[in-house]
N, CA, C and O atoms as a printed pandas DataFrame, in Angstrom:
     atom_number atom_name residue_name chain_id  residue_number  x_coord  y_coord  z_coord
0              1         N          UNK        A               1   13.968   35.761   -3.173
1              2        CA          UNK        A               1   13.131   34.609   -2.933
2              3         C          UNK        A               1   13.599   33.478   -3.841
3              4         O          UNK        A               1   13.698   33.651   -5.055
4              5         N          UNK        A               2   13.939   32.111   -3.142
5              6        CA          UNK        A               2   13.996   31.287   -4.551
6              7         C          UNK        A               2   13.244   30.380   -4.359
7              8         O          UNK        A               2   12.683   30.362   -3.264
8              9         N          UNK        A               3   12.942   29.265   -5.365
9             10        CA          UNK        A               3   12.319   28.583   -5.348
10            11         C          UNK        A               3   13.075   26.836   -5.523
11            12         O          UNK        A               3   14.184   26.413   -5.849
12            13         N          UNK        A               4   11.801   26.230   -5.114
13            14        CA          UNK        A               4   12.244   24.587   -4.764
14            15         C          UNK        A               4   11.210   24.097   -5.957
15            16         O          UNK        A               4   10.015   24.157   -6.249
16            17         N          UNK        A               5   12.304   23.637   -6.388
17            18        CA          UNK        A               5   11.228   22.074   -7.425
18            19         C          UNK        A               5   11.024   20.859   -6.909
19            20         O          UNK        A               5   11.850   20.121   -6.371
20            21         N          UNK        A               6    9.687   20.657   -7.130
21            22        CA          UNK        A               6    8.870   19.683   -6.589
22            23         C          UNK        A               6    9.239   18.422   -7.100
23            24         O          UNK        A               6    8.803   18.211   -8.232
24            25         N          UNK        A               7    9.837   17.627   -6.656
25            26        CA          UNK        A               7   10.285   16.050   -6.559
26            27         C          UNK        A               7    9.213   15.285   -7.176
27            28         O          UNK        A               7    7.999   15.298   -6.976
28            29         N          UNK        A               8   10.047   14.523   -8.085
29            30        CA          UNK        A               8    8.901   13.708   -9.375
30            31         C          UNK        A               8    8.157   12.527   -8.743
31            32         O          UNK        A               8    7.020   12.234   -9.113
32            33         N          UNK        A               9    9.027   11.624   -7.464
33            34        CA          UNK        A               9    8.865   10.398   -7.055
34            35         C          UNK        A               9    8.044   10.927   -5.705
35            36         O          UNK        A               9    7.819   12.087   -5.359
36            37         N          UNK        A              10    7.596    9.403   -4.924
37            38        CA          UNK        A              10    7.216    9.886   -4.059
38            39         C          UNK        A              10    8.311    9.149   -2.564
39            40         O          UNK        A              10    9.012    8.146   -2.691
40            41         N          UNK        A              11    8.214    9.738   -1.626
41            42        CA          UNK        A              11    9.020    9.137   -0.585
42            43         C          UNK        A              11    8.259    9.582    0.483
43            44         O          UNK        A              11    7.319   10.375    0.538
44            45         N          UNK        A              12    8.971    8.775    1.515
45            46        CA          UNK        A              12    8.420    9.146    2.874
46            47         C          UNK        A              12    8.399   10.364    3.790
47            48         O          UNK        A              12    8.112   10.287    4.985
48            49         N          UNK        A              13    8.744   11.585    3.110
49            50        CA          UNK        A              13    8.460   12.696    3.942
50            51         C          UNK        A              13    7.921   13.538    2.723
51            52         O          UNK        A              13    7.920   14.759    2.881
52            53         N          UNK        A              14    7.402   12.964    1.364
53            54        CA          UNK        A              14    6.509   13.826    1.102
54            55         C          UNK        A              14    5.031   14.098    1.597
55            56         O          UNK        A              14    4.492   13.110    2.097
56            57         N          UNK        A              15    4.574   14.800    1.569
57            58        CA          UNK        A              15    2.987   14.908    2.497
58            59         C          UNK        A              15    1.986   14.617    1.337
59            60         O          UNK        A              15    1.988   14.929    0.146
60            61         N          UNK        A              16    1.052   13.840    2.192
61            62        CA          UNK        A              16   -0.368   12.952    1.647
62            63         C          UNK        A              16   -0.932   13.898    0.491
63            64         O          UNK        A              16   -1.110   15.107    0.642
64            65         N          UNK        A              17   -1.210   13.138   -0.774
65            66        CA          UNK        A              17   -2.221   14.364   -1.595
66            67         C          UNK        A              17   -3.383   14.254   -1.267
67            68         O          UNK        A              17   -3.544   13.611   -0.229
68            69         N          UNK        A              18   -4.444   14.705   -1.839
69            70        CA          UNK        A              18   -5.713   15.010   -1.518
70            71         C          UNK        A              18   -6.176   13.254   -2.055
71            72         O          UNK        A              18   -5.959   13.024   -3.245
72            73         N          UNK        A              19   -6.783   12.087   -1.209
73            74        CA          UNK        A              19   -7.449   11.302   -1.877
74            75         C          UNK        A              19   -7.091   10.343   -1.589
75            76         O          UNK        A              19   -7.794    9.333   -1.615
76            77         N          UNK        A              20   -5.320   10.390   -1.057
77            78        CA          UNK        A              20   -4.405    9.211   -1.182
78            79         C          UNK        A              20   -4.827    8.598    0.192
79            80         O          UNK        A              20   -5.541    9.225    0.975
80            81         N          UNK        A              21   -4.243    7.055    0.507
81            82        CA          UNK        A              21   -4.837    6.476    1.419
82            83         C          UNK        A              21   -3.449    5.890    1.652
83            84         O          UNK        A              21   -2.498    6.309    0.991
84            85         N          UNK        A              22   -3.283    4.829    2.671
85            86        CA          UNK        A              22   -2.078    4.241    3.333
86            87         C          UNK        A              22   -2.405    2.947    3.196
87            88         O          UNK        A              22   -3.616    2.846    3.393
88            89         N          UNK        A              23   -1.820    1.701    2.906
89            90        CA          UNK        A              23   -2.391    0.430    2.975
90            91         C          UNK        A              23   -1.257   -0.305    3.867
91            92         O          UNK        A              23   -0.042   -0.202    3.698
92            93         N          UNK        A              24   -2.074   -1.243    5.077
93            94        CA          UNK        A              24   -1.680   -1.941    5.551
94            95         C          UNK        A              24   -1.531   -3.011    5.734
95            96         O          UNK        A              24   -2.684   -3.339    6.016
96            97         N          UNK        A              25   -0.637   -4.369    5.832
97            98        CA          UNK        A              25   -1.251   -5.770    5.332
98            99         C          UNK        A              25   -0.203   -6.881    6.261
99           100         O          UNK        A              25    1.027   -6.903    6.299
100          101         N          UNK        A              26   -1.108   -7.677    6.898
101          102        CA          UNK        A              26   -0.831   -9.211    7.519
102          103         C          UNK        A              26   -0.617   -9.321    7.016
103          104         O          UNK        A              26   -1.189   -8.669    6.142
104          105         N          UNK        A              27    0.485  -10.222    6.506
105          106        CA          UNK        A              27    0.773  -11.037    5.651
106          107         C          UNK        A              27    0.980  -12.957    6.820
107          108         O          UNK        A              27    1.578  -13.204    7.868
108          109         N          UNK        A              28    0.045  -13.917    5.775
109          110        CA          UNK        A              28    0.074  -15.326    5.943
110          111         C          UNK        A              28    0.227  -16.278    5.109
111          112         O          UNK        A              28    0.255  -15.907    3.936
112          113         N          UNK        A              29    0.324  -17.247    5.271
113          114        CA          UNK        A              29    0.852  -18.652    4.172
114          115         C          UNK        A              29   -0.747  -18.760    3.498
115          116         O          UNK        A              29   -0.738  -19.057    2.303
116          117         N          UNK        A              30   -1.790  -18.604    3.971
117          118        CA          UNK        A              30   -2.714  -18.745    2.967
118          119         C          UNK        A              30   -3.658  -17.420    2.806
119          120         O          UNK        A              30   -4.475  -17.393    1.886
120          121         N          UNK        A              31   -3.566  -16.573    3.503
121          122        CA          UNK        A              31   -4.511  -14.935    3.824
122          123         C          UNK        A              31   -3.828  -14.303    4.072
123          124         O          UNK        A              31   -2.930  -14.475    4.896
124          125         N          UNK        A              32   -4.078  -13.237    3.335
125          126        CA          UNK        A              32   -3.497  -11.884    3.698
126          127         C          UNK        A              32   -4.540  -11.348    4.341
127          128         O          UNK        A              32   -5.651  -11.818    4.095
128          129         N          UNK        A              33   -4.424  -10.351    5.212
129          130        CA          UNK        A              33   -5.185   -9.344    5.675
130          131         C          UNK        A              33   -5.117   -7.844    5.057
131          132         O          UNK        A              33   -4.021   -7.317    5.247
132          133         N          UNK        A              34   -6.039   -7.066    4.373
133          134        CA          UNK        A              34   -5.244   -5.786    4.572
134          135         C          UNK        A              34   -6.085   -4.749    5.209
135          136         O          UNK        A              34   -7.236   -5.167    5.335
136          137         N          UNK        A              35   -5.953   -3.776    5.571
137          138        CA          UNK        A              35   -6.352   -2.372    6.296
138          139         C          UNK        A              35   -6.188   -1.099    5.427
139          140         O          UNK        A              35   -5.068   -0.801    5.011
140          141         N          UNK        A              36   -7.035   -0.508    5.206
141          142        CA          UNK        A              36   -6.610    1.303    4.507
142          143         C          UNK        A              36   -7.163    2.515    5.486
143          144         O          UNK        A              36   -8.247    2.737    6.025
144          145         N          UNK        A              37   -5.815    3.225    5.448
145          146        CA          UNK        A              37   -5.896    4.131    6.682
146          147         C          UNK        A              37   -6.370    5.442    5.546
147          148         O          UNK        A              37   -6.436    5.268    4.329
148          149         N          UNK        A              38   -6.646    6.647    6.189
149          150        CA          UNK        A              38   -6.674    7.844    5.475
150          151         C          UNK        A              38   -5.225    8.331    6.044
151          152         O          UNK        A              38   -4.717    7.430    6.711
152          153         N          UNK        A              39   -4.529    9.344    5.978
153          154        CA          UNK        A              39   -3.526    9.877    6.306
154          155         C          UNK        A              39   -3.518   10.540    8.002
155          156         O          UNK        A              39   -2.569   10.833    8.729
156          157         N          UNK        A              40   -4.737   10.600    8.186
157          158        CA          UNK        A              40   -5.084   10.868    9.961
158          159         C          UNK        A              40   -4.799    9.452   10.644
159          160         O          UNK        A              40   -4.588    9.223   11.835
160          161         N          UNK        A              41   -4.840    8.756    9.799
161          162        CA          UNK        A              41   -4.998    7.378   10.458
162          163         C          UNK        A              41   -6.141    6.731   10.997
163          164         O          UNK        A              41   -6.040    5.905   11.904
164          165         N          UNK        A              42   -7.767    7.226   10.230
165          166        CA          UNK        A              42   -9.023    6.716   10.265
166          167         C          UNK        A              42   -8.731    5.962    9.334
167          168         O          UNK        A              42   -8.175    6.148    8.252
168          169         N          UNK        A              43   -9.530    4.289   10.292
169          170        CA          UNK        A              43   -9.392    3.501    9.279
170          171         C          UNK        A              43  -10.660    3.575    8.340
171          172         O          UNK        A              43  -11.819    3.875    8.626
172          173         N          UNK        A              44   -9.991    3.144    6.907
173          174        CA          UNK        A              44  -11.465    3.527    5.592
174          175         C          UNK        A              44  -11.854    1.915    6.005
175          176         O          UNK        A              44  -12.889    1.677    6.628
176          177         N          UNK        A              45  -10.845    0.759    5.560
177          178        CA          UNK        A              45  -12.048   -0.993    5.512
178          179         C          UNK        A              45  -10.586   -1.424    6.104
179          180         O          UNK        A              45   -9.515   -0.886    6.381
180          181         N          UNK        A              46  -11.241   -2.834    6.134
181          182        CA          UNK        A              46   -9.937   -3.806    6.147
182          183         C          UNK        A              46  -11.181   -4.976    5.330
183          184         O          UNK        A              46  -12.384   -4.970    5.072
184          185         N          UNK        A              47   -9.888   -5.980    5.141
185          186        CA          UNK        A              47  -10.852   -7.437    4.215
186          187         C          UNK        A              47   -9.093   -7.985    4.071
187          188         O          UNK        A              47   -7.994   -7.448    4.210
188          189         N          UNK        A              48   -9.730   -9.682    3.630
189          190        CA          UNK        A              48   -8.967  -10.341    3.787
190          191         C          UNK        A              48   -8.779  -10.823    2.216
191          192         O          UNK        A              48   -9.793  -10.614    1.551
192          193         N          UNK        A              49   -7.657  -11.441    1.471
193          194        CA          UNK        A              49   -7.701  -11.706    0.140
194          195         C          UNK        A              49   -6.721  -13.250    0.390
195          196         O          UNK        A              49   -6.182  -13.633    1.429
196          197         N          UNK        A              50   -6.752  -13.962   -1.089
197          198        CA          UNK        A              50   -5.625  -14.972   -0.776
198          199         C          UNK        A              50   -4.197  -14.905   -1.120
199          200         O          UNK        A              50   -3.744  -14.303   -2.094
200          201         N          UNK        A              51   -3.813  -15.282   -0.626
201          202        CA          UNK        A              51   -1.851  -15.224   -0.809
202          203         C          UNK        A              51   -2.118  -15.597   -1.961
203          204         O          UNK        A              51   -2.287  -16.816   -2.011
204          205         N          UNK        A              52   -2.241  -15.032   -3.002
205          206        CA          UNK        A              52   -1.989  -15.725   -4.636
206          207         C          UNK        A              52   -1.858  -14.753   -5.560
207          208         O          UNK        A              52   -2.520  -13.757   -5.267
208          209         N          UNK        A              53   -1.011  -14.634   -6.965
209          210        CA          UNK        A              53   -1.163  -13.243   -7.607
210          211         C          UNK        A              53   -2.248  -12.623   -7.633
211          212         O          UNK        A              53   -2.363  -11.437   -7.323
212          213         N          UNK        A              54   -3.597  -13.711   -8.185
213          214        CA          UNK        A              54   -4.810  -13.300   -8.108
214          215         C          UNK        A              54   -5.563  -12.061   -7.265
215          216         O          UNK        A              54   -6.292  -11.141   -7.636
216          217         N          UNK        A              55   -5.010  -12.498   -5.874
217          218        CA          UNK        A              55   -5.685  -11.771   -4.804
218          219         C          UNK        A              55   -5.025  -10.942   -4.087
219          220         O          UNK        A              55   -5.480  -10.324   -3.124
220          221         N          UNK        A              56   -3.289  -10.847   -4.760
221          222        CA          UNK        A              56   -2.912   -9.286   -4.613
222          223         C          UNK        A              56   -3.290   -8.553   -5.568
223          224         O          UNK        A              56   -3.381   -7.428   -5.077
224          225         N          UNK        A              57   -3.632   -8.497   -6.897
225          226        CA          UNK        A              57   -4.560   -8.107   -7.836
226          227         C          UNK        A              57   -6.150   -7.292   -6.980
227          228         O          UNK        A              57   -6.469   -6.103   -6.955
228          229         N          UNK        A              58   -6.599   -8.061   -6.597
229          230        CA          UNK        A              58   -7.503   -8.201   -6.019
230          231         C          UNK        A              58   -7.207   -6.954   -4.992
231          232         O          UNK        A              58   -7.573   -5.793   -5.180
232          233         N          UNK        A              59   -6.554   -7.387   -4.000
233          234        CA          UNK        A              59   -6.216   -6.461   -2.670
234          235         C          UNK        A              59   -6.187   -5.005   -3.216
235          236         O          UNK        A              59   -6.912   -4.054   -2.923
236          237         N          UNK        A              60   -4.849   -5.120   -4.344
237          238        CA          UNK        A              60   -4.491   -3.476   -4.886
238          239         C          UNK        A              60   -6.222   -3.157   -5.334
239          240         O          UNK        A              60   -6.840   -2.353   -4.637
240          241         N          UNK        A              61   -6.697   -3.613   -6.132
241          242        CA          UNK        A              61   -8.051   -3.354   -6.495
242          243         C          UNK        A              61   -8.952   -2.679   -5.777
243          244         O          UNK        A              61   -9.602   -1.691   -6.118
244          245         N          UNK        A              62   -8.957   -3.225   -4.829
245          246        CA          UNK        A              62  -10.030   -2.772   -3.500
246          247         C          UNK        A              62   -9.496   -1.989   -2.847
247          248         O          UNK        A              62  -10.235   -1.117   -2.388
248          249         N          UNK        A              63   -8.072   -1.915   -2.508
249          250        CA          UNK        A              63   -7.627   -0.792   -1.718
250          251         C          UNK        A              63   -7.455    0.695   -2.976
251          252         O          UNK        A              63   -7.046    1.779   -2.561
252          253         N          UNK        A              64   -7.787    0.518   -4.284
253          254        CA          UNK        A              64   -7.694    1.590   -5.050
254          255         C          UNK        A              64   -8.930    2.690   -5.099
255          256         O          UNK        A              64   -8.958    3.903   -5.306
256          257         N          UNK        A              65  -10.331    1.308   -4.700
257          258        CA          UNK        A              65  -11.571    1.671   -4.668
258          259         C          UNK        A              65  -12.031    2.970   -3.557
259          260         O          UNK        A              65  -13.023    3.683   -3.408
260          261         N          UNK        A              66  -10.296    2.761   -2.701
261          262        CA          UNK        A              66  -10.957    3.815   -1.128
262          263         C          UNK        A              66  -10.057    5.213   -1.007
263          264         O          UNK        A              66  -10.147    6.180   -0.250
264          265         N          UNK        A              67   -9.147    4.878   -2.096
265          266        CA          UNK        A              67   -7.845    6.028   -2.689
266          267         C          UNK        A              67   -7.103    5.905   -3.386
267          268         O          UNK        A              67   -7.283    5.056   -4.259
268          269         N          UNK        A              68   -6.235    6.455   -3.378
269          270        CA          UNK        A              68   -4.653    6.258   -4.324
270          271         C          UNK        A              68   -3.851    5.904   -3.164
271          272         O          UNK        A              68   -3.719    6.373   -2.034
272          273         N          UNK        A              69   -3.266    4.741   -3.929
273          274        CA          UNK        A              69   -2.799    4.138   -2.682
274          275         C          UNK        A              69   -1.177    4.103   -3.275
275          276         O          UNK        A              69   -0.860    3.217   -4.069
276          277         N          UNK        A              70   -0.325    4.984   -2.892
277          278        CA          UNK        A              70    1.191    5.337   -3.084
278          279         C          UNK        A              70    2.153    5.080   -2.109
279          280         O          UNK        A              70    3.293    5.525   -2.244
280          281         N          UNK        A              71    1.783    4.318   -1.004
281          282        CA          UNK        A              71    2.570    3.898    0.000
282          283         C          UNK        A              71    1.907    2.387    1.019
283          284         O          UNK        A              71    0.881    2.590    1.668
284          285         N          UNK        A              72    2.482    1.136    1.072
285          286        CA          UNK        A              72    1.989    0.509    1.979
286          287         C          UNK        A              72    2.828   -0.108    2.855
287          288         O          UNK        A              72    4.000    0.252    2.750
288          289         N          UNK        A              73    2.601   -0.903    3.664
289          290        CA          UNK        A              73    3.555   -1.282    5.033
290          291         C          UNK        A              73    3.099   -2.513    4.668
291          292         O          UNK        A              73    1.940   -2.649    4.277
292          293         N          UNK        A              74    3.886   -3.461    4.746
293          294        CA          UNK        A              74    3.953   -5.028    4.546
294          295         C          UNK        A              74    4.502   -5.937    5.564
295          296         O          UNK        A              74    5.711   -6.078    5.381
296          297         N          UNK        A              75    4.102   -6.542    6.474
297          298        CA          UNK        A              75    4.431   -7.082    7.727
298          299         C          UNK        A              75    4.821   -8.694    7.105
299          300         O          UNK        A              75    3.883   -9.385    6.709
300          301         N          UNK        A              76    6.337   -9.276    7.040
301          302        CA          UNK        A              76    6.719  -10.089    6.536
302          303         C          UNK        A              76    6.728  -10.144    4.932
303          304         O          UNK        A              76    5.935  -10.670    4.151
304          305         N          UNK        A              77    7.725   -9.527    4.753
305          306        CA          UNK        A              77    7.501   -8.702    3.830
306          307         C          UNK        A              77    8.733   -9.377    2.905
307          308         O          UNK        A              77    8.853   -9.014    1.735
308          309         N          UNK        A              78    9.616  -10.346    3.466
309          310        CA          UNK        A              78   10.916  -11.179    3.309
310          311         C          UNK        A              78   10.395  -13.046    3.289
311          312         O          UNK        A              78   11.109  -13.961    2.880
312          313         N          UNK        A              79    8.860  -13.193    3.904
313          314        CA          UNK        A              79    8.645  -14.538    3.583
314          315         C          UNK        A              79    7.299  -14.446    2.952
315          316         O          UNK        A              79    7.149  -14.301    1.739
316          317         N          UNK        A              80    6.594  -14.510    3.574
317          318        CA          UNK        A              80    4.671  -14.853    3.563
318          319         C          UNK        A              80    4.164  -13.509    1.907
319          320         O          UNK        A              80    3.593  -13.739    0.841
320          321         N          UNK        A              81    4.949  -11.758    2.715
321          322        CA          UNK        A              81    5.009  -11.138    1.945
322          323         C          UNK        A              81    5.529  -10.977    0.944
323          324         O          UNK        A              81    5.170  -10.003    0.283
324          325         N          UNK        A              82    6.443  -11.740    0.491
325          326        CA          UNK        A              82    7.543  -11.574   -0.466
326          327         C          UNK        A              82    6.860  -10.963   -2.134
327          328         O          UNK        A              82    7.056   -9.976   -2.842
328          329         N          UNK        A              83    5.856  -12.393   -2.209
329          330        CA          UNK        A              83    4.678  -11.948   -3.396
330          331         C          UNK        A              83    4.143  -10.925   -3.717
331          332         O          UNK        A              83    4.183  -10.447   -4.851
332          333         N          UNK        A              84    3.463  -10.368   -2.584
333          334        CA          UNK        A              84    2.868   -9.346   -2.492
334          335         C          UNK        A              84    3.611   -7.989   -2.769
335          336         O          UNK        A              84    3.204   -7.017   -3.406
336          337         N          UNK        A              85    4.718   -8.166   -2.172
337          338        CA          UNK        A              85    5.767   -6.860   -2.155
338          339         C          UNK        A              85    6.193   -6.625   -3.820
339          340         O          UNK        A              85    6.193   -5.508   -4.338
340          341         N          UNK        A              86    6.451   -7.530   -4.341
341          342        CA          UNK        A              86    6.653   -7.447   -6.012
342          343         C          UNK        A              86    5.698   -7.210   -6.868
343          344         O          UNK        A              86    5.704   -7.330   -8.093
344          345         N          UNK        A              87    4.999   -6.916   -6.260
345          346        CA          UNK        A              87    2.893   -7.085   -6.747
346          347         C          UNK        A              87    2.696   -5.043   -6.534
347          348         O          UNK        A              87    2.133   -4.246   -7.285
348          349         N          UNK        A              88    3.248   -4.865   -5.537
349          350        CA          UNK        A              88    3.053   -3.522   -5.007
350          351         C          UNK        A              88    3.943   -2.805   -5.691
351          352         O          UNK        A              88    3.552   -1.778   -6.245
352          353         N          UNK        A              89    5.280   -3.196   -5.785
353          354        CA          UNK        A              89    6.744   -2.463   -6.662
354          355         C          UNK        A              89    6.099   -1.941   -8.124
355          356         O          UNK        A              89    5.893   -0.811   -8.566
356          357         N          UNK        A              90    5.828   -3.577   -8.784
357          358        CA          UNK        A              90    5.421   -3.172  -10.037
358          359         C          UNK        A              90    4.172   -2.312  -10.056
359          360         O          UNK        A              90    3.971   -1.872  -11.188
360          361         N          UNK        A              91    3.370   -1.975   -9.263
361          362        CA          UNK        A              91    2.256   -1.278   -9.443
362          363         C          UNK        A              91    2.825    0.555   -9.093
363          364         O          UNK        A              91    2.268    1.653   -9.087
364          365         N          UNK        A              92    4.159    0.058   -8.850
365          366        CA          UNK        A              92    4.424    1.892   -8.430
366          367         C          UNK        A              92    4.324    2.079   -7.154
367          368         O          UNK        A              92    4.708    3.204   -6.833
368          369         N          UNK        A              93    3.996    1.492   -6.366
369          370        CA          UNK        A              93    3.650    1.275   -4.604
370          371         C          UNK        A              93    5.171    1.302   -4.002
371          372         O          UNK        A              93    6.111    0.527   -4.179
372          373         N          UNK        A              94    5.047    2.485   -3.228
373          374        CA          UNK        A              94    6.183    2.452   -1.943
374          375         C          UNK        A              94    5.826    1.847   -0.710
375          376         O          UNK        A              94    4.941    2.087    0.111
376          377         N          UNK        A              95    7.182    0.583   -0.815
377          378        CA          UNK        A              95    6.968   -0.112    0.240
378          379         C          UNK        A              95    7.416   -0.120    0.984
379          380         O          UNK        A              95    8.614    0.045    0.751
380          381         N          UNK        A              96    7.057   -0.308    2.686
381          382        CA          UNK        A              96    7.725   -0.479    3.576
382          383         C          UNK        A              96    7.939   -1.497    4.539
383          384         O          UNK        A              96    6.886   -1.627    5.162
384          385         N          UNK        A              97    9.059   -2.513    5.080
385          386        CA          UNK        A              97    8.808   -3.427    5.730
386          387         C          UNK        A              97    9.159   -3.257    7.366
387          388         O          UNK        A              97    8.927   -4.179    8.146
């Protein structure tokens, strides 16, 4: 029998832990939108924040309130998102565009 060691980081074919949530997000020139899925893909909220450090602060905040949030999808993620995406990196957030 041998055994596999468990990978320190997280990536996209590791499977959901107990708690963790998925975050999803519009991205716009003055609102973001975001969405938090559970890993079934029930949505937990969505709410809207402002394009500003402030209110990706904000966003991660509220989307922390509904899980651990270790993975999100960023729709414009090269203009509108750009902010946001560096907001998510430094927080440890795997991103996807």
């Amino acid at each position: 029998m041998t055994s596999r060691k468990r990978k320190t980081s997280a990536t996209n074919t590791d499977p959901p832990t107990l708690g963790e949530v998925v975050l999803g997000v519009d991205t716009h020139g003055e609102v973001h939108v975001a969405a938090v899925v559970c890993p079934l893909g029930q949505i937990l909220g969505t709410k809207s924040f402002p394009a500003t450090a402030v209110g990706y602060r904000r966003l991660l905040a509220w989307a922390g309130k509904l899980g651990t949030v270790r993975r999100a999808g960023v729709e414009g993620a090269g203009t509108f998102g750009a902010g946001l995406c560096r907001c998510l990196l430094a927080q440890h957030v795997e991103v996807s565009k």
